[in-house]
C-alpha beads as a LAMMPS data file, in Angstrom:
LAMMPS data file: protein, C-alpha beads

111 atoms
110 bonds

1 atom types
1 bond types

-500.0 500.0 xlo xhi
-500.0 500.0 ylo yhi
-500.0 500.0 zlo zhi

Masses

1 110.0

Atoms # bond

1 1 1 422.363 -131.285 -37.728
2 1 1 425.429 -132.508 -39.745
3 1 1 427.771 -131.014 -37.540
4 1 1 425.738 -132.126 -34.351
5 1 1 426.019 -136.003 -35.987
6 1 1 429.436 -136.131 -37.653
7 1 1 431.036 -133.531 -35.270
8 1 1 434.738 -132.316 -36.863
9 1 1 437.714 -133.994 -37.467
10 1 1 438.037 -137.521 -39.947
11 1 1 434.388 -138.888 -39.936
12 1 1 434.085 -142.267 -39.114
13 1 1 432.564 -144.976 -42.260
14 1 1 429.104 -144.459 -42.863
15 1 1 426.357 -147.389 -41.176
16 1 1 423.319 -145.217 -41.719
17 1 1 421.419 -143.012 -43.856
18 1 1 419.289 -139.959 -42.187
19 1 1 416.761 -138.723 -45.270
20 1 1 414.880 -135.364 -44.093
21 1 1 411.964 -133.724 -45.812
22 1 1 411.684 -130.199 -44.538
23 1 1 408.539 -127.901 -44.430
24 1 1 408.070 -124.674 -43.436
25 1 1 404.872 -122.033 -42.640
26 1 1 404.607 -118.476 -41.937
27 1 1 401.836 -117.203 -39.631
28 1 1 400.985 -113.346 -39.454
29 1 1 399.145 -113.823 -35.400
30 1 1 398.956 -109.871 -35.391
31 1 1 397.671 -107.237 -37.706
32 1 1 397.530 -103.394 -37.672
33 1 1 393.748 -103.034 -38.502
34 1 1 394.994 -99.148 -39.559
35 1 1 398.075 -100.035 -42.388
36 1 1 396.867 -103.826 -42.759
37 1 1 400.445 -105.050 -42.073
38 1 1 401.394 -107.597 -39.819
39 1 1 403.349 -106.466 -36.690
40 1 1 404.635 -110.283 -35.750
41 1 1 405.000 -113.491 -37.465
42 1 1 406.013 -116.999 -36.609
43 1 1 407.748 -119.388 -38.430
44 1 1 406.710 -123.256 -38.156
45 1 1 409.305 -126.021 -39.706
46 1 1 408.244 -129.696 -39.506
47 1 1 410.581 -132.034 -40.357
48 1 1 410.006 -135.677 -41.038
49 1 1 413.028 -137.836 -40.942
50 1 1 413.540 -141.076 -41.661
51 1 1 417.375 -143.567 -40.641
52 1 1 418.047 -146.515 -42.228
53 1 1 420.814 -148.974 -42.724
54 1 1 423.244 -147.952 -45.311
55 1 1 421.908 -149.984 -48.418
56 1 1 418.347 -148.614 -47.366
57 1 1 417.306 -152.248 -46.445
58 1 1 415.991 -151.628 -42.993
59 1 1 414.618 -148.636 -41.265
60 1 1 415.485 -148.100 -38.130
61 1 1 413.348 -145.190 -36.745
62 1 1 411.084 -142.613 -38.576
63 1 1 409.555 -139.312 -36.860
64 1 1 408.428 -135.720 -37.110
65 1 1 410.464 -133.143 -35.381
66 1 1 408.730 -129.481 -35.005
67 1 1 409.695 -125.945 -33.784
68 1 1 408.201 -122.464 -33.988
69 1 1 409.731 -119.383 -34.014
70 1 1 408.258 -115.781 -33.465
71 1 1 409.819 -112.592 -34.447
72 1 1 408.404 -108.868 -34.373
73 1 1 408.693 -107.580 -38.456
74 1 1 410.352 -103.836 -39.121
75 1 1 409.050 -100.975 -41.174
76 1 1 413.217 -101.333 -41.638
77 1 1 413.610 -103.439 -44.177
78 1 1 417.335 -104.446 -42.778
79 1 1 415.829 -105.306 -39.438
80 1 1 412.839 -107.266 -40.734
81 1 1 415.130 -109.558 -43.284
82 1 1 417.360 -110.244 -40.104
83 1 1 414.652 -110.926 -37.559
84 1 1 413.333 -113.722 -40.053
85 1 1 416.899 -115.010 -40.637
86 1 1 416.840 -114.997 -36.754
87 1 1 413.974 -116.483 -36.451
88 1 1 414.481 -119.466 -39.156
89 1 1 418.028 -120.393 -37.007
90 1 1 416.210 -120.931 -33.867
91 1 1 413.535 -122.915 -35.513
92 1 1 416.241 -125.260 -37.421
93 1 1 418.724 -125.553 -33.947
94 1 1 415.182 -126.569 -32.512
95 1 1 414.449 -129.343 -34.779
96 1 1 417.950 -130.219 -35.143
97 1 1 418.293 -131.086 -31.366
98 1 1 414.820 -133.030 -30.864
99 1 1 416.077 -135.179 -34.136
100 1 1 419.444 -135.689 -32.542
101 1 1 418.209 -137.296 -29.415
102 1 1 415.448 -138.886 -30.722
103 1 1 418.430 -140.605 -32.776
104 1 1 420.817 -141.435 -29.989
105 1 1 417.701 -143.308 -28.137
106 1 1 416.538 -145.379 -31.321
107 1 1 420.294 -146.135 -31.730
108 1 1 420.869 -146.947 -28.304
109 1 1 417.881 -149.014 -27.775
110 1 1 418.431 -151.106 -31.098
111 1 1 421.765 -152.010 -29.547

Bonds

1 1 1 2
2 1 2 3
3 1 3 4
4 1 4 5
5 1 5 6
6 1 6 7
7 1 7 8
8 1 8 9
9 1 9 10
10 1 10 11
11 1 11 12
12 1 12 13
13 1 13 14
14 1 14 15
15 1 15 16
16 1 16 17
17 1 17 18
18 1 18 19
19 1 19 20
20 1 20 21
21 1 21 22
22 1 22 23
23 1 23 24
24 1 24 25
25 1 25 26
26 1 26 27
27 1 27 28
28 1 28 29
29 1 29 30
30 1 30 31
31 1 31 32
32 1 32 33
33 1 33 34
34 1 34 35
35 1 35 36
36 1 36 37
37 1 37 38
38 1 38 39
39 1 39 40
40 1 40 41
41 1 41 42
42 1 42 43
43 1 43 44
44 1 44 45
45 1 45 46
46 1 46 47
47 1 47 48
48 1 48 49
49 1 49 50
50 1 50 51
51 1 51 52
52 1 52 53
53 1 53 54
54 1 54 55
55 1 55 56
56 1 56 57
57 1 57 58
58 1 58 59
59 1 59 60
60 1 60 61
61 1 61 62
62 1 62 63
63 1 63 64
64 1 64 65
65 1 65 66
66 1 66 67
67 1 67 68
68 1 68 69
69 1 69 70
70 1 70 71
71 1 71 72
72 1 72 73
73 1 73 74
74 1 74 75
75 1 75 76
76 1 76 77
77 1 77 78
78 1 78 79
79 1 79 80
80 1 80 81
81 1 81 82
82 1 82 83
83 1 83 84
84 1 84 85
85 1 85 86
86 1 86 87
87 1 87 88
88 1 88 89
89 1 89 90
90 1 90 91
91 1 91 92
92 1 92 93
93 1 93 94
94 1 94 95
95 1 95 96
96 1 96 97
97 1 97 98
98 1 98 99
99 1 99 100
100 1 100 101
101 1 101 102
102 1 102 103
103 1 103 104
104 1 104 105
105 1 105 106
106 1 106 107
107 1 107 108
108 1 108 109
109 1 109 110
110 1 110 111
């Protein structure tokens, strides 16, 4: 999300402040009734966000972004680790894109 804001290069001065509060749930949807282990999980991040003016003095839009992620877990330990990993970057690129453009529109429609 920073890079997706600020992009590279010299950053231009700062007019806003973006405050995030991040939470995230793991759902076993499928069990082996034999081993009791699950055999898939999926990840759930909400993030609520909240832009202001620099000094905090006015908000300028507030939201919840959310994403899911599902992944098949590994009697490998290696493979299961990595899956989640996986799993946790598609959920965050998720949520990262709906609060970009859900920024660009509350910034372009306050201008």
């Amino acid at each position: 999300l920073i890079f997706d804001l600020d992009g590279s290069g010299e950053p231009p001065p700062k007019r806003y402040k973006l405050a995030l509060f991040v939470r995230d749930a793991l759902v076993h949807p499928i069990v082996d009734t034999a081993t009791g282990r699950s055999l898939s999980s999926t990840l759930n991040v909400d993030a609520e966000y909240t832009l202001t003016n620099w000094d905090g003095s006015q908000t300028i839009t507030r939201g919840t972004a959310s994403a899911s992620a599902s992944y098949e877990r590994s009697a490998q330990r290696f493979a299961g680790v990595r899956a989640a990993r996986d799993a946790e970057i598609r959920a965050a690129k998720l949520v990262s894109e709906q609060i970009k453009t859900r920024l660009a529109a509350a910034l372009v429609s306050k201008s």
